[in-house]
C-alpha positions in Angstrom: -2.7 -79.4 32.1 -0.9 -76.8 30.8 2.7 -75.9 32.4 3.0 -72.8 34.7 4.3 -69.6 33.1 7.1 -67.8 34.6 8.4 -64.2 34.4 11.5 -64.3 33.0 13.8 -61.9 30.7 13.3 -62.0 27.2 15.9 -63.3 24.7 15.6 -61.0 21.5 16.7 -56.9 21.6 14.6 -54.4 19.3 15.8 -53.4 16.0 18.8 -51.2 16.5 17.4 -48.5 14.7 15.3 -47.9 17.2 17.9 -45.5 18.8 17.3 -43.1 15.9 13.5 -43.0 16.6 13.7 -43.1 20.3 16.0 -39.6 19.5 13.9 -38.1 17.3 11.1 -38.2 19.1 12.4 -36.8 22.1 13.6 -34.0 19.8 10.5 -33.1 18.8 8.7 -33.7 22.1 10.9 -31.1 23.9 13.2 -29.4 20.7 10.0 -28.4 19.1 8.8 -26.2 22.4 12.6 -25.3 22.4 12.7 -23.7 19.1 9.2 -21.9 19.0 10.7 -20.0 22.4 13.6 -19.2 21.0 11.8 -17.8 17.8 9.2 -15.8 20.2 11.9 -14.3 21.5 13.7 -13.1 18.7 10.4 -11.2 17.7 9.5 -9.9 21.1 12.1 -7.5 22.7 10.7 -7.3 25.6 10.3 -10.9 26.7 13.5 -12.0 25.1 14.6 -12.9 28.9 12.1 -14.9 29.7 11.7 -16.6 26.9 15.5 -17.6 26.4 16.0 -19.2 29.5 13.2 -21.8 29.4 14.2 -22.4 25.5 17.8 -22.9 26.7 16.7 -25.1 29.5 14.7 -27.4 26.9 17.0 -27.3 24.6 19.7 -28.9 26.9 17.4 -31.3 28.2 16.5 -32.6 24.8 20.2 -32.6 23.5 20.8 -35.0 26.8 17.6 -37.3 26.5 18.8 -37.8 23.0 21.9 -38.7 23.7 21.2 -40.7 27.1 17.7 -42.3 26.8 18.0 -44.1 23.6 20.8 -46.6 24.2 19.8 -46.9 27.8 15.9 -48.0 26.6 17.8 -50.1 23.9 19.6 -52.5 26.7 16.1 -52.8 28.5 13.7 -53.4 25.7 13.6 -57.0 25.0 11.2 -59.5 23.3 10.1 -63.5 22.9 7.9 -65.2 21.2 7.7 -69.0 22.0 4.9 -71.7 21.5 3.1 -70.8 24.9 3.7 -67.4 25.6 4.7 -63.6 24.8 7.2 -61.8 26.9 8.2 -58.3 26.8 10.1 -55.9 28.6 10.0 -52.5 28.7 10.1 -49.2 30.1 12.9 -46.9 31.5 12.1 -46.1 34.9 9.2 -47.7 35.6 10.3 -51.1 34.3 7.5 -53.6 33.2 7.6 -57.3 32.3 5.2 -58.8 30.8 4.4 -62.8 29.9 1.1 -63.7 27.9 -0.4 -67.2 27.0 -0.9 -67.9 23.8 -4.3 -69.2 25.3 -5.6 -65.6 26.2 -4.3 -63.7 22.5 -7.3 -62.3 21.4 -6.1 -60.1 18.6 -2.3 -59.2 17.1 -2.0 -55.9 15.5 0.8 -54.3 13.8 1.2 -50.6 14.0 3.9 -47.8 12.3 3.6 -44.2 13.2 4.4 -41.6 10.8 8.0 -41.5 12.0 8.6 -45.2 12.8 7.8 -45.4 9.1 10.8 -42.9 8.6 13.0 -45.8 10.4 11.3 -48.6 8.9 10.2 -49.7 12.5 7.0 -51.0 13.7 5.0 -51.7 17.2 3.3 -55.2 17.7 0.2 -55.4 19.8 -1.0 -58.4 21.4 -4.0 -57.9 22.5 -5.2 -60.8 26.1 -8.4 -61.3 27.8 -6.0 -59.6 31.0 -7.4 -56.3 32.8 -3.5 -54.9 32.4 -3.8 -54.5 28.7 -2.0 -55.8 25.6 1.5 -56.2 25.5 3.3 -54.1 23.1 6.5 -54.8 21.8 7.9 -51.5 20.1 10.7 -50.8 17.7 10.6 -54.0 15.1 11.6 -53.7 11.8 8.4 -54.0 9.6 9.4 -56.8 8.4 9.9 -58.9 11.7 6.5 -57.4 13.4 4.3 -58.7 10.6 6.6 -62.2 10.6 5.8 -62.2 14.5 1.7 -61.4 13.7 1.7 -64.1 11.7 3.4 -66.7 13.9 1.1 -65.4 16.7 -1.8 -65.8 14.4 -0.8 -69.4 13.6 -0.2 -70.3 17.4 -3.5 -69.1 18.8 -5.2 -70.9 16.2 -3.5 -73.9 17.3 -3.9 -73.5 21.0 -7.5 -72.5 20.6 -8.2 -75.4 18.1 -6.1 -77.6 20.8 -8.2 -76.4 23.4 -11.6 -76.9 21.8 -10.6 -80.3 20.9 -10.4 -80.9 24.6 -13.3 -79.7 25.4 -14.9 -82.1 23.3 -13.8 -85.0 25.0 
């Protein structure tokens, strides 16, 4: 009989650089749209007005999410691998943690965008027989995600070996 899993915070923080990517993408997410109405205003007189305000607005809202979300997600993103389970903890304001056996891990993936490649980050996915999804632990260097896959790998090989041989007897 296997022990009974509780929810409980995560001991490891994401890779620092995370900040960086965290920033960048909410610069291009609302600095992008920012620009372009800046720029459409510059070429057409007559909407210049209307099309200055909004950019202003979303310029000043990306300028603060940069500045504010990043180190605020970086204290609430945590991670743990141990022998039994997966934790992770995540999100801003909707806050999720999650805890997954090693005995459900159905696949482990490791994942870099375009710009976490930039910051040499990565995003693990562990993939459970659970109708909430895989749990995703984002913002590892690339070097600690495919360490982690690998450890995962390992350990569900052993439980599922473990559990097989039980089954036999």
């Amino acid at each position: 009989m296997t022990a009974q899993l509780r929810l409980r915070p995560p001991q490891h923080r994401v890779d620092p650089r995370c900040r960086g990517w965290w920033a960048s993408r909410i610069g291009l997410l609302v600095g992008v749209p920012a620009v372009v109405l800046f720029v459409l205003g510059v070429l057409l007189d007559a909407a210049r007005p209307w099309l200055w305000w909004p950019a202003a607005l979303l310029a000043l809202v990306a300028i603060g999410g940069a500045v504010v979300v990043p180190p605020v997600l970086f204290r609430i993103h945590r991670w743990e691998v141990t022998d039994e389970a997966v934790y992770a903890r995540s999100g801003w304001l909707w806050q999720e943690w999650r805890a997954a056996p090693l005995s459900r891990v159905q696949t482990v993936d490791v994942e870099r965008s375009p710009l976490q490649r930039v910051f040499g980050l990565a995003t693990l996915t562990v993939t459970t027989a659970s109708a909430k999804g895989p749990v995703r632990i984002e913002a590892l260097a690339n070097e600690q995600a495919e360490q982690i896959s690998h450890r995962l790998t390992v350990l569900t090989e052993q439980v599922s070996a473990g559990a097989a041989d039980r089954d036999a007897t």
